[in-house]
MILUMPA-633492 format. One record per residue: x, y, z of N, C-alpha, C, O in turn; residue in one letter; chain. Coordinates in Angstrom, 3 decimals, always signed. Example, Ala and Ser with C-alpha at 12.3 -4.5 7.8 and 13.67 -1.06 7.14 Angstrom:
% residues 2
- nc1, nc2, nc3, cac1, cac2, cac3, cc1, cc2, cc3, oc1, oc2, oc3, res, chain
- +13.190, -5.690, +7.800, +12.300, -4.500, +7.800, +13.200, -3.300, +7.800, +14.236, -3.319, +8.465, A, A
- +12.850, -2.250, +7.080, +13.670, -1.060, +7.140, +12.900, +0.030, +7.870, +13.409, +1.138, +8.039, S, A
END
This chain:
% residues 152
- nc1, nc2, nc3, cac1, cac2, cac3, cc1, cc2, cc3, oc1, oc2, oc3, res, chain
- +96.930, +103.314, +122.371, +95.721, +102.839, +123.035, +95.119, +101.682, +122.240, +95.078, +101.691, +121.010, X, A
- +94.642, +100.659, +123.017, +94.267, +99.354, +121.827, +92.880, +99.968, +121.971, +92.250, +100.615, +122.808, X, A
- +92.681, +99.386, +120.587, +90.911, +99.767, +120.360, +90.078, +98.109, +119.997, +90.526, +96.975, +119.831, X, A
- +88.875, +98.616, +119.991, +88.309, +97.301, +120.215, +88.508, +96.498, +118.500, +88.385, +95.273, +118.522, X, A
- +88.680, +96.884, +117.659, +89.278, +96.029, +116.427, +90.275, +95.239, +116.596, +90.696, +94.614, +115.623, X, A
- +90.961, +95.070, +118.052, +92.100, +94.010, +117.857, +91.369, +93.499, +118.884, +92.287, +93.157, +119.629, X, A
- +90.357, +93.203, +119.456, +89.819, +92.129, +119.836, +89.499, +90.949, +118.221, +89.295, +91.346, +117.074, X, A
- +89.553, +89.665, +118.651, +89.346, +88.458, +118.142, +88.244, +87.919, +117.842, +87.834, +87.337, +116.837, X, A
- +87.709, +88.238, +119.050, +86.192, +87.057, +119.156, +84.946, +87.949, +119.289, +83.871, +87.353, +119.364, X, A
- +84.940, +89.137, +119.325, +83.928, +89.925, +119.262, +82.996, +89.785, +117.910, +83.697, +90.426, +117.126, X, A
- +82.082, +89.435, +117.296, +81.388, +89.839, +116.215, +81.615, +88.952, +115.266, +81.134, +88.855, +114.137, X, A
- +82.824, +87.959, +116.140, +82.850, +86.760, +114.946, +82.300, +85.343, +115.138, +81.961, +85.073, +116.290, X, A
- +82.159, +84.427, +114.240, +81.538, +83.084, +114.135, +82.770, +82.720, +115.510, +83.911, +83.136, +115.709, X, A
- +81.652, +81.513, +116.459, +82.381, +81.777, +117.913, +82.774, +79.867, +117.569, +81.929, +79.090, +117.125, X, A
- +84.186, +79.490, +117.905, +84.727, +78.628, +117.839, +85.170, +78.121, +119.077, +86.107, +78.719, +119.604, X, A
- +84.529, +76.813, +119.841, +84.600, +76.273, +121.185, +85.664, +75.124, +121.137, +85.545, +74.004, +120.640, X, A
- +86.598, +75.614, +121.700, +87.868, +74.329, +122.137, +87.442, +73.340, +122.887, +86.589, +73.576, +123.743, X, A
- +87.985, +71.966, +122.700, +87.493, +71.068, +122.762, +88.347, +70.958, +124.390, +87.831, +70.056, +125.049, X, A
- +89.367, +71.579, +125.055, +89.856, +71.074, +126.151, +90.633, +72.380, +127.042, +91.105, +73.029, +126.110, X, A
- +90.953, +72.985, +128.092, +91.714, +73.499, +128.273, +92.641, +74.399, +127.244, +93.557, +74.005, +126.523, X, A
- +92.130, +75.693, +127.401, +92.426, +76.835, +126.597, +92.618, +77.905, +126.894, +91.815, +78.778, +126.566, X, A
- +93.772, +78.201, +127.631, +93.826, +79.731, +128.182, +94.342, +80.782, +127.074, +94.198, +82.005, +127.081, X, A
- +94.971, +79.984, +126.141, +94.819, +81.295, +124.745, +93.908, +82.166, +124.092, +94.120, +83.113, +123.334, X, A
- +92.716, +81.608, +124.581, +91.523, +82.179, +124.184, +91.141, +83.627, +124.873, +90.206, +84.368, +124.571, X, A
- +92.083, +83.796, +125.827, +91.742, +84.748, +126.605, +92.257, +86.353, +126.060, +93.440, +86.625, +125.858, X, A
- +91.363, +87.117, +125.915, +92.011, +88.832, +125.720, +91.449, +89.866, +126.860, +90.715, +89.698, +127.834, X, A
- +92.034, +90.871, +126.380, +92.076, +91.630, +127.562, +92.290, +92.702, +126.147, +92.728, +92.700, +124.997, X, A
- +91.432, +93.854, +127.483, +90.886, +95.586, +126.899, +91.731, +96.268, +127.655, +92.245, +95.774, +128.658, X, A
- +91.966, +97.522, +127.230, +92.655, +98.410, +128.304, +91.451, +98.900, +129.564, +90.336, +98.408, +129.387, X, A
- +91.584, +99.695, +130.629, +90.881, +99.863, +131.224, +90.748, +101.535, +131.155, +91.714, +102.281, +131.321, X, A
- +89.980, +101.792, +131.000, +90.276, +103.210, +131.097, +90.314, +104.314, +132.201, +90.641, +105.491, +132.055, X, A
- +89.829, +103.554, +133.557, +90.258, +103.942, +134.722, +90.921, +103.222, +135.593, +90.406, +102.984, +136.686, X, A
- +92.476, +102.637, +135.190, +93.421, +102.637, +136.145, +93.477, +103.476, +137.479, +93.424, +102.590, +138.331, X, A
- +93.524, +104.214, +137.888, +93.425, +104.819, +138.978, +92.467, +105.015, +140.142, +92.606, +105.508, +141.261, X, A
- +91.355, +104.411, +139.441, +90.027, +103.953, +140.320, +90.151, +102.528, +140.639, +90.348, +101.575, +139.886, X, A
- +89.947, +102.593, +142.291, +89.362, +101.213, +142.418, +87.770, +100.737, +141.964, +86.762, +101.442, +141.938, X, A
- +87.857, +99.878, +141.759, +86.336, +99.553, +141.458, +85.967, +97.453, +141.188, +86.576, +96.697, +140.432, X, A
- +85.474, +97.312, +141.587, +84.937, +95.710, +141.527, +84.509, +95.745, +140.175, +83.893, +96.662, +139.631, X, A
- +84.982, +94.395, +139.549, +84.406, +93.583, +138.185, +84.286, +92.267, +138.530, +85.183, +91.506, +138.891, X, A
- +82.808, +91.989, +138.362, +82.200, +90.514, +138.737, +81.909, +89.602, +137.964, +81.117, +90.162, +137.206, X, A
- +82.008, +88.524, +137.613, +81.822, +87.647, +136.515, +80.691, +86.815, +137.294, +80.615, +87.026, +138.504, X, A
- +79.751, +85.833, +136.687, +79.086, +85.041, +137.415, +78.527, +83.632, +136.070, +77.620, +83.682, +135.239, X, A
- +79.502, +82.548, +136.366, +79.487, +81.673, +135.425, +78.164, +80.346, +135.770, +78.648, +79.214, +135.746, X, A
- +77.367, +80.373, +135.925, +76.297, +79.631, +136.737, +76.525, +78.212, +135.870, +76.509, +77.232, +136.614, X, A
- +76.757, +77.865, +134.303, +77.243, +76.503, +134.403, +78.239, +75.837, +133.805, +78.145, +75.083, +132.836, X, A
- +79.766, +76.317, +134.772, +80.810, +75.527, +134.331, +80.658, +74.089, +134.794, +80.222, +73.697, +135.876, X, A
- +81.191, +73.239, +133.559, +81.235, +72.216, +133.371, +82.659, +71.962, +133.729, +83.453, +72.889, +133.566, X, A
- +83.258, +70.346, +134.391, +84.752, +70.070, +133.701, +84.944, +68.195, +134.405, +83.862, +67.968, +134.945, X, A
- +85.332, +67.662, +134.468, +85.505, +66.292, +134.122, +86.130, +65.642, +135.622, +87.215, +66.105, +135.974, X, A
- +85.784, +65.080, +136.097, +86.639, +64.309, +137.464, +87.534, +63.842, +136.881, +87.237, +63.068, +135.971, X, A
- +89.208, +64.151, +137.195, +90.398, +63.477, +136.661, +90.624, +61.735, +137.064, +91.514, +60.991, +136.653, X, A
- +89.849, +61.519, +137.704, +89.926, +59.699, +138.432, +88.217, +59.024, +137.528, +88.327, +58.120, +136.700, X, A
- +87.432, +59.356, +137.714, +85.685, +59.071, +136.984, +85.940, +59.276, +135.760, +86.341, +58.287, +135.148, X, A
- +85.826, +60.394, +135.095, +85.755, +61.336, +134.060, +84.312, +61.694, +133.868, +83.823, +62.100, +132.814, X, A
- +83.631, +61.482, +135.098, +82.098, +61.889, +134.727, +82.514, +63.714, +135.224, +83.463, +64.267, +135.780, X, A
- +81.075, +64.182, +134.589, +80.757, +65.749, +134.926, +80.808, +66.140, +135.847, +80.522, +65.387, +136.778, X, A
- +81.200, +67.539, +136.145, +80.933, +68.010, +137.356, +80.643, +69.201, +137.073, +81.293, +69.709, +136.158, X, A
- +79.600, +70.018, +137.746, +79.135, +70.901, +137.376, +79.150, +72.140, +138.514, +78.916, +71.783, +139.668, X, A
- +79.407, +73.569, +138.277, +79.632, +74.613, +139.516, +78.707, +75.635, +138.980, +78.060, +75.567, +137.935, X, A
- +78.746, +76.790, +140.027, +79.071, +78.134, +139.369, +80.352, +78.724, +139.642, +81.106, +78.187, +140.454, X, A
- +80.613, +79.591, +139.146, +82.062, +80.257, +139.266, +81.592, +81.669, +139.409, +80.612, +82.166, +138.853, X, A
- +82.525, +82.315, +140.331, +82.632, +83.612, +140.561, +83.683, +84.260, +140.967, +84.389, +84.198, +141.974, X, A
- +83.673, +85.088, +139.729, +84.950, +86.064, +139.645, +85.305, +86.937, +139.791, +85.290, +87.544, +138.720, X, A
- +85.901, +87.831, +140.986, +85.756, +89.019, +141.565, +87.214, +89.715, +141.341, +88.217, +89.124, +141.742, X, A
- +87.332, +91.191, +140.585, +88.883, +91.554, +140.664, +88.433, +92.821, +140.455, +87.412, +93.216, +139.892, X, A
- +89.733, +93.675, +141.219, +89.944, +95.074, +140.931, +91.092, +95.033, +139.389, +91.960, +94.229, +139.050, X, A
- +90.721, +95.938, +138.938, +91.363, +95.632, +137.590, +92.312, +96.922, +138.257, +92.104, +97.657, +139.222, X, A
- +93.461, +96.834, +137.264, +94.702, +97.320, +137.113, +94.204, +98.622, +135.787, +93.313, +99.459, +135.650, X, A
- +95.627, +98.041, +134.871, +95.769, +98.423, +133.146, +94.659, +97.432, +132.382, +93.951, +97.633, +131.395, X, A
- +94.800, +96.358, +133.202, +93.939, +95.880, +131.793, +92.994, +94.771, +132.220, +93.322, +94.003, +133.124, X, A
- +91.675, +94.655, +131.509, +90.552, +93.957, +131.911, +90.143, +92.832, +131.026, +90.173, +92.763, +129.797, X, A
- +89.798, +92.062, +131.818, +89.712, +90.745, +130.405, +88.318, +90.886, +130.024, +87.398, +91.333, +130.708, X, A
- +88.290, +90.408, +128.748, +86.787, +90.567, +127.612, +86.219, +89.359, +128.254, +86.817, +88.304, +128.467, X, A
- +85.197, +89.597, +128.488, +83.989, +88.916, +128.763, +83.881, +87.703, +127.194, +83.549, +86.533, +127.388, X, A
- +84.009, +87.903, +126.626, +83.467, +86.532, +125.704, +84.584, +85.510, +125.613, +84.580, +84.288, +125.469, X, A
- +85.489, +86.368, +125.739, +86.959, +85.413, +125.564, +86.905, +84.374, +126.794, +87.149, +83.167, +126.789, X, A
- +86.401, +85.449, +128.137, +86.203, +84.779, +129.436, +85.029, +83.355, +128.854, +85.193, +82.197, +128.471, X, A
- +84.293, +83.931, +128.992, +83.234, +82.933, +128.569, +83.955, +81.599, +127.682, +83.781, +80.444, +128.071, X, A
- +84.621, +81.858, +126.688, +84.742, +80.593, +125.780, +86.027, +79.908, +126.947, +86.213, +78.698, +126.820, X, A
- +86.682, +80.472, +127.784, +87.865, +79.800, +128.114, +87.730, +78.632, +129.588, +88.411, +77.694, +130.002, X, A
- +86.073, +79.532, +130.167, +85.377, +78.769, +131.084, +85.080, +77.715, +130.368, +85.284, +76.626, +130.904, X, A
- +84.571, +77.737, +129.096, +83.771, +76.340, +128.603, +84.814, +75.567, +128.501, +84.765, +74.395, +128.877, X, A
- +86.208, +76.264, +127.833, +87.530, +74.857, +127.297, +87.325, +74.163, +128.665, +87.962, +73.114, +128.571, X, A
- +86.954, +74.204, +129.461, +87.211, +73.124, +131.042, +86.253, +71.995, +130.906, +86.253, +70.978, +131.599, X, A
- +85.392, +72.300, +129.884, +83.775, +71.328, +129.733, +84.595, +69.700, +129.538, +83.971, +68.742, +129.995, X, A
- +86.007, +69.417, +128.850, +86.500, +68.220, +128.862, +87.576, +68.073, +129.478, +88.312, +67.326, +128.833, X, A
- +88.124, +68.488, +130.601, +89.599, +68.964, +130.924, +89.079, +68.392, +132.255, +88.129, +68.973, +132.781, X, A
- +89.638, +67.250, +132.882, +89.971, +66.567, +134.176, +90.930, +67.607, +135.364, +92.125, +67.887, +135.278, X, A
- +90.316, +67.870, +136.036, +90.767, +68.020, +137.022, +89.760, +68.250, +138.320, +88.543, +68.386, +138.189, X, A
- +90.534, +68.275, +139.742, +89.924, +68.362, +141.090, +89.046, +69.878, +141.207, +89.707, +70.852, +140.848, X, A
- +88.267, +70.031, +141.463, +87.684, +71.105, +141.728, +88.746, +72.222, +142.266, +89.056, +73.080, +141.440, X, A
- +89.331, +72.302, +143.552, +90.552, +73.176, +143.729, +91.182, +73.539, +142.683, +91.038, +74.678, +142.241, X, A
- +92.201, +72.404, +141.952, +92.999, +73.089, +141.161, +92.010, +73.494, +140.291, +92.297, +74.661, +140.023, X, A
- +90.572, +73.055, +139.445, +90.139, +74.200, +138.689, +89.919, +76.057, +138.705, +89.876, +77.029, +137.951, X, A
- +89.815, +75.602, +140.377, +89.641, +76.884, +140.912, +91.059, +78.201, +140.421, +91.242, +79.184, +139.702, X, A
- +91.744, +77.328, +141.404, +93.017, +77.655, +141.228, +94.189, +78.303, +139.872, +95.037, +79.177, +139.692, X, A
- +93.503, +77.165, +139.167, +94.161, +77.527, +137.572, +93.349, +78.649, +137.053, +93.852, +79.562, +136.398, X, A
- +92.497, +78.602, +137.251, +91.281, +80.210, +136.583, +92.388, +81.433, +137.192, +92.991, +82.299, +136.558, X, A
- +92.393, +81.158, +138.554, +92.782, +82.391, +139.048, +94.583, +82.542, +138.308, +95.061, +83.483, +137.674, X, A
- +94.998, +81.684, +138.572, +96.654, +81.829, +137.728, +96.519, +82.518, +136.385, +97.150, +83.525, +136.065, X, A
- +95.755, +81.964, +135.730, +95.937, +82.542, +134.090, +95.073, +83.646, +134.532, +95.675, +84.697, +134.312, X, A
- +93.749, +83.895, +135.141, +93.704, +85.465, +134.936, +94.905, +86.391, +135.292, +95.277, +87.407, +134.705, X, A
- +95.449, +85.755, +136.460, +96.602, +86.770, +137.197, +97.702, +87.104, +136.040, +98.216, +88.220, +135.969, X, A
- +98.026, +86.024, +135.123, +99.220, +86.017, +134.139, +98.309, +86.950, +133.184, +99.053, +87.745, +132.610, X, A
- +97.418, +87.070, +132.939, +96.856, +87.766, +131.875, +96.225, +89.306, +131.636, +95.903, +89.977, +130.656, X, A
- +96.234, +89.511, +133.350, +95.774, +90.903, +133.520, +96.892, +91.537, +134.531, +97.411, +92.653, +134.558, X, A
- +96.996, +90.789, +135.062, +97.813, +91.483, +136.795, +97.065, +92.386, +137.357, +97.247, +93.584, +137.570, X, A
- +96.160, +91.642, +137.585, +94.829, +92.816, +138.646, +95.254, +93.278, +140.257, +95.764, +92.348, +140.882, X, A
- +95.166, +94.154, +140.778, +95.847, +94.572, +141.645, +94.934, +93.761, +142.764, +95.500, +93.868, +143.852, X, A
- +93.634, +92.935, +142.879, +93.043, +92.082, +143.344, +92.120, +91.121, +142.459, +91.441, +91.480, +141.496, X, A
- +92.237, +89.773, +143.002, +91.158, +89.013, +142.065, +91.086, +88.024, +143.065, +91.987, +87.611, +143.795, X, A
- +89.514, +87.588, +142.988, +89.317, +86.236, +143.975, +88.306, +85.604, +142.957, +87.632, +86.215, +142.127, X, A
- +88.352, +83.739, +143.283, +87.537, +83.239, +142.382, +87.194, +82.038, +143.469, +87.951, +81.531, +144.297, X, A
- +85.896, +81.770, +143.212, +84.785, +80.579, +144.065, +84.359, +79.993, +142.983, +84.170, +80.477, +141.867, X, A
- +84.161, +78.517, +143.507, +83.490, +78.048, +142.940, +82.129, +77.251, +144.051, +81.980, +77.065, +145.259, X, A
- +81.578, +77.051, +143.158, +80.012, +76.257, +143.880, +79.828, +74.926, +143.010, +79.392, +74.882, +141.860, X, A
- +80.161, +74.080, +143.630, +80.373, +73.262, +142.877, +79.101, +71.977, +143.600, +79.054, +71.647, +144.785, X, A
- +78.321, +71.532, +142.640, +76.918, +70.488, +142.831, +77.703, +69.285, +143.498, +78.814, +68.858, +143.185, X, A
- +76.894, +68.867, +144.442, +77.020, +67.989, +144.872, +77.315, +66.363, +144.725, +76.371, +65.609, +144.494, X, A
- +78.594, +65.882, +144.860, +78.286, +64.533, +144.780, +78.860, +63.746, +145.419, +80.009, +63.892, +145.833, X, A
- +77.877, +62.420, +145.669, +77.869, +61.353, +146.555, +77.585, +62.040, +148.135, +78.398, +61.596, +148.946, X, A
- +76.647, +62.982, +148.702, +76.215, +63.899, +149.049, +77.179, +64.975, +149.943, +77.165, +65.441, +151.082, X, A
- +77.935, +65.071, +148.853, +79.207, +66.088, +149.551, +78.837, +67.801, +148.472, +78.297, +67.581, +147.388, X, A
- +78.999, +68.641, +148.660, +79.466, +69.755, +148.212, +80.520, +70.235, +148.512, +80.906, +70.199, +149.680, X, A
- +81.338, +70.876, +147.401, +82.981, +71.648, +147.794, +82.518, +73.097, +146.883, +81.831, +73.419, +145.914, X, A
- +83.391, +73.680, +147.907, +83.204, +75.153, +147.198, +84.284, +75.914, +147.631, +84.241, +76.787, +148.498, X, A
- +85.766, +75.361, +146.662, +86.760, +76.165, +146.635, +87.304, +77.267, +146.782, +86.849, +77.478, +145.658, X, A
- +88.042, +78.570, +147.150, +87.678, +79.759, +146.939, +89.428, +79.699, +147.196, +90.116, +78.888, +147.815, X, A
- +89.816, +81.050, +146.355, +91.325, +81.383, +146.529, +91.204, +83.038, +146.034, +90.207, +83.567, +145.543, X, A
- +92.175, +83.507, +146.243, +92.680, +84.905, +145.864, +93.785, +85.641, +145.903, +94.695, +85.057, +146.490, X, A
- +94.064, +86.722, +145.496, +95.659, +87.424, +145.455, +95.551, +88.514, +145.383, +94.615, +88.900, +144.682, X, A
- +96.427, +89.566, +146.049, +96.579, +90.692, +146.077, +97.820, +91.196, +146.093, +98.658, +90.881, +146.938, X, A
- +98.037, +92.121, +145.029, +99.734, +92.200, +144.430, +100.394, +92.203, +145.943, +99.707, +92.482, +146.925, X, A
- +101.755, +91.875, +146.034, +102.593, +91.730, +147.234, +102.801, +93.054, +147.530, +102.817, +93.854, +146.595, X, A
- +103.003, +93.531, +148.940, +103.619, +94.358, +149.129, +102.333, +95.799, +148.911, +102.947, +96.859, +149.041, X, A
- +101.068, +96.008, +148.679, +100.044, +96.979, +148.481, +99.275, +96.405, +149.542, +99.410, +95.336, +150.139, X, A
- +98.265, +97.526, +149.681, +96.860, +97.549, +150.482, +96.053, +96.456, +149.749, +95.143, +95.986, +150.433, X, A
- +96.226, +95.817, +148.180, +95.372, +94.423, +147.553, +96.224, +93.263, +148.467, +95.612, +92.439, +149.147, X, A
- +97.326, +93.291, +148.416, +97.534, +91.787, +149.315, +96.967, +92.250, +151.064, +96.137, +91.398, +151.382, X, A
- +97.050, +92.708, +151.579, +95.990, +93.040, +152.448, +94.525, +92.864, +153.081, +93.993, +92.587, +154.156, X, A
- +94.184, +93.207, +151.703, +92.681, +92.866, +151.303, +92.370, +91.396, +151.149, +91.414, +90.803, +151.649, X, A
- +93.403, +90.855, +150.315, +93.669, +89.483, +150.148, +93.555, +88.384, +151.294, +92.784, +87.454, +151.530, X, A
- +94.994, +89.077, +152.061, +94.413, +88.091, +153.850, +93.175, +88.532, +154.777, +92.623, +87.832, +155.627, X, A
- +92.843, +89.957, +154.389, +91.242, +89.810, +155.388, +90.156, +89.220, +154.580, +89.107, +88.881, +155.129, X, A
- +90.356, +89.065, +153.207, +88.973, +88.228, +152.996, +89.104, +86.844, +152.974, +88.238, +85.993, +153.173, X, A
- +90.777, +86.659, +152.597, +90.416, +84.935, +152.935, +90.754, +84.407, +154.642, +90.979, +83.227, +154.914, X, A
- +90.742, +85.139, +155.323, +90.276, +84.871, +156.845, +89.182, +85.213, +157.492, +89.026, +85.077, +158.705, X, A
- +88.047, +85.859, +156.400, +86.307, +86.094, +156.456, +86.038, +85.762, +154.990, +85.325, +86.506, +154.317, X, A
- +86.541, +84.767, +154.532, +85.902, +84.523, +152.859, +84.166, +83.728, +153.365, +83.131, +83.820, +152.705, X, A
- +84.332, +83.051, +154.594, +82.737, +82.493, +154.350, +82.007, +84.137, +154.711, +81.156, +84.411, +153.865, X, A
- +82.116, +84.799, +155.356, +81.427, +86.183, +155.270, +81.175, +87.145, +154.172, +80.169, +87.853, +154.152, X, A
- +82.385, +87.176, +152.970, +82.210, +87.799, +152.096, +81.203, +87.535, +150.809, +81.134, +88.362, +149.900, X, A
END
């Protein structure tokens, strides 16, 4: 059973990557695998860079997953949202890449991620993607919410 001493970043002097950092990320065991249950993240100000401008762009992010075996640490989350604060890319693929490395990092039997992303040149985009293991009642879940994601 991992215990919380092989976490990294808990309790220590906190060190912010300057770009794109999905190493930063850990993960806890869960201790109820067998329960479904929602874990929500709510990032109100990711930062990350227009790949064509390189000016700011600013969202919230929201991170919704049924956890599996294993759940990712909240601070690790936190520092790996910020590595994006200099990292160019389109709003989608930011979206997009969050959700890949959580998926590589937990294998949650569901996870969906939005973003809200501020307006510019008076446009708003607000990305949204998700996954539900193949072949279960989560990929399921997966196509009824992203064919009612503006409802959910």
């Amino acid at each position: 059973m991992e215990r919380s001493d092989e976490l990294t970043l808990l309790g220590r002097t906190t060190e912010y990557k300057q770009d794109y950092a999905p190493e930063v990320l850990e993960t806890f065991v869960n201790k109820h695998p067998e329960n479904d249950y929602w874990v929500r993240f709510n990032c109100p100000e990711f930062t990350s860079l227009c790949p064509i401008t390189g000016q700011p762009d600013f969202a919230e992010i929201r991170i919704s997953y049924l956890p599996a075996e294993k759940m990712v640490e909240s601070k690790s989350l936190k520092l790996y949202l910020f590595s994006f604060r200099n990292h160019g890319d389109f709003h989608e693929d930011c979206i997009n890449i969050i959700m890949k490395d959580l998926i590589k990092l937990m294998d949650p039997k569901y996870i969906e991620v939005t973003g809200i992303f501020t307006p510019r040149g008076g446009i708003s985009i607000y990305p949204y993607c998700n996954y539900g293991r193949p072949g279960t009642k989560y990929a399921e879940l997966a196509e009824h919410r992203m064919m009612n994601h503006d409802m959910c």
